[in-house]
C-alpha positions in Angstrom: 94.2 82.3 101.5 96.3 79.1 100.8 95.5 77.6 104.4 91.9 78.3 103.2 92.0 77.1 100.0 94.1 73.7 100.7 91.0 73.0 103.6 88.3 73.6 101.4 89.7 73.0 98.0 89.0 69.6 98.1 85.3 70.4 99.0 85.0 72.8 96.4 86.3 70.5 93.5 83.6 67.6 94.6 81.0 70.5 94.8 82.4 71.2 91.0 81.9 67.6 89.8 78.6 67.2 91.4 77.0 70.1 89.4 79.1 69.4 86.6 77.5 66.3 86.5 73.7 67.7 87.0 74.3 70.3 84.3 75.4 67.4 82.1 72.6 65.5 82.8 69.9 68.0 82.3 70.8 69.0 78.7 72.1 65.8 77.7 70.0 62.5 78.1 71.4 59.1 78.5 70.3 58.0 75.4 72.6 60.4 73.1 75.5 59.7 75.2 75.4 55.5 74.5 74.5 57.3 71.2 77.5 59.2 70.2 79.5 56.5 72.0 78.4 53.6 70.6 77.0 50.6 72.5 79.9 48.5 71.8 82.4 51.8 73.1 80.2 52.3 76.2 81.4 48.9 77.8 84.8 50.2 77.2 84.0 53.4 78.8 82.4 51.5 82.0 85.2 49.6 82.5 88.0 52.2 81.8 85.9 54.0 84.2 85.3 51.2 87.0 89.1 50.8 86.8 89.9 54.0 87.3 87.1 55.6 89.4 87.2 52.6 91.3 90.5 53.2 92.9 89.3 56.2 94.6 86.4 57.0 97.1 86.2 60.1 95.6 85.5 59.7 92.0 83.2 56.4 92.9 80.1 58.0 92.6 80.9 59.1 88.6 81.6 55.5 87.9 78.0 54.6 89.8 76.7 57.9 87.5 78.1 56.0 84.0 76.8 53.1 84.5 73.3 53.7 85.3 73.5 56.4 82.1 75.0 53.6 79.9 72.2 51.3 81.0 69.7 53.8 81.0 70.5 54.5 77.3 70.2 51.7 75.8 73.5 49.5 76.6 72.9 45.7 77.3 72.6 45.9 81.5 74.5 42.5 81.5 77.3 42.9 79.9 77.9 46.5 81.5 77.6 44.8 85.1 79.8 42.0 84.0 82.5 44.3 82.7 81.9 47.2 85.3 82.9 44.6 88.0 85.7 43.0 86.3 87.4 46.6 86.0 86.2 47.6 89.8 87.5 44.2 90.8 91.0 45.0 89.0 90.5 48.4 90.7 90.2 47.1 94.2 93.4 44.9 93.8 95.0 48.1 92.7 94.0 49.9 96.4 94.2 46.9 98.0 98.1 46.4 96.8 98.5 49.9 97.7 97.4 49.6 101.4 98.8 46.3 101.9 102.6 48.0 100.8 102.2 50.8 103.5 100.6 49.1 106.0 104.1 49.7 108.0 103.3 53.6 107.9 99.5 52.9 108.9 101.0 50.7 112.3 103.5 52.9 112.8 100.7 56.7 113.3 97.6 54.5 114.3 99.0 51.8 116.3 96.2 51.6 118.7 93.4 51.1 116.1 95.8 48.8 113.8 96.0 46.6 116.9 92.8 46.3 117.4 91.5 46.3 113.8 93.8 42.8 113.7 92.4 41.0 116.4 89.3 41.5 115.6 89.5 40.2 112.5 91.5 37.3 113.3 88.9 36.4 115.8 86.1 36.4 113.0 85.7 33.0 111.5 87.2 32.6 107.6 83.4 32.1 106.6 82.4 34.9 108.2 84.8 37.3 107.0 84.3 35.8 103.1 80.5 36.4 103.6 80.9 39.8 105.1 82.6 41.0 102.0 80.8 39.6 100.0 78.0 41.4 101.3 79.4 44.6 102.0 81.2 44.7 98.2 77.4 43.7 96.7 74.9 46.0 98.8 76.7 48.5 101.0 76.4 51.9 99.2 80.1 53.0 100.4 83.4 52.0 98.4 85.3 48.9 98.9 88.5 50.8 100.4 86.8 51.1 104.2 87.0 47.4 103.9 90.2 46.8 101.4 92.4 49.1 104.3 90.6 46.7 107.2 91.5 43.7 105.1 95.0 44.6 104.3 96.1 46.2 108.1 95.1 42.8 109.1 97.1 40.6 106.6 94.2 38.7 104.9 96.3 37.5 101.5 94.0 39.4 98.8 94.1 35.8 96.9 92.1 34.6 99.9 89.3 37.6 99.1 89.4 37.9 95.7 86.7 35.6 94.7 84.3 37.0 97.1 85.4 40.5 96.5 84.5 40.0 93.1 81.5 38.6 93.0 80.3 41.6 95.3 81.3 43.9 92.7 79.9 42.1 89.9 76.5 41.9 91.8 76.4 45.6 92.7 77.1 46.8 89.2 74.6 44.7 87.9 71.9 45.4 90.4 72.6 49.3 89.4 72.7 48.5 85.8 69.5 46.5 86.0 67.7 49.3 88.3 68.6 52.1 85.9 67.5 50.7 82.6 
């Protein structure tokens, strides 16, 4: 029971969330929730939850959820981009810093694919990196950490990606917020 439960457990608690959420949703509309908050309090709550949500691929897609619900009900799109990507910005240095301290425990189990992760991204032109995350940050409907762990195995100083990085996160929350009002 406790081999089964530790495998699926973690399957069964997204599961949970997931229809949590759709439950939620279907008594409660987007509009009484910016509501009861308050406009003002829901750019708190979007970036309380961009920071924290942020920081894990798991709990992503509730931050994604929020913000179109905030937008949907009535909050100012702008501002809730602008804010949302701040905190998912502060987020991803938060992973990124993470990554970047264990890297010596990545090399050390995945050698092979560290290796090679490095060189090619140190054969990649500066340019071409900046506009890859850029684009990947601002589009790509996966979290930043596939590319934050990639960035960080390979050394890239996060000062050197931060700009673009943010920018990408700005852009994706206000596309979102701007789709879902």
């Amino acid at each position: 029971m406790k081999h089964w439960l530790k495998f699926y457990g973690p399957f069964i608690l997204i599961l949970l969330i997931v229809i949590g959420w759709a439950i939620f949703f279907k008594y409660i509309s987007p509009t009484e929730i910016v509501d009861k908050i308050g406009v003002q309090n829901s750019y708190l709550v979007a970036f309380i939850l961009a920071v924290i949500c942020g920081f894990s691929s798991i709990s992503g897609a509730t931050f994604y959820v929020s913000i179109a619900a905030l937008s949907h009900g009535g909050a100012n799109f702008f501002i809730l981009g602008i804010v949302g990507g701040i905190g998912l910005c502060i987020s991803d240095f938060a992973f990124y810093f993470v990554v970047s301290k264990g890297t010596h425990v990545i090399d050390k189990h995945w050698s092979k694919i560290t290796t090679f992760i490095k060189t090619w991204v140190k054969r990649a032109p500066d340019w071409a990196v900046y506009v890859f995350i850029f684009l990947y940050s601002a589009f790509a409907p996966i979290p930043n950490d596939v590319i934050l762990v990639t960035l960080a195995v390979s050394g890239y100083p996060f000062k050197k990606i931060a700009p673009y990085l943010f920018a990408g996160d700005i852009v994706s929350t206000l596309l979102l917020a701007y789709i879902s009002r």
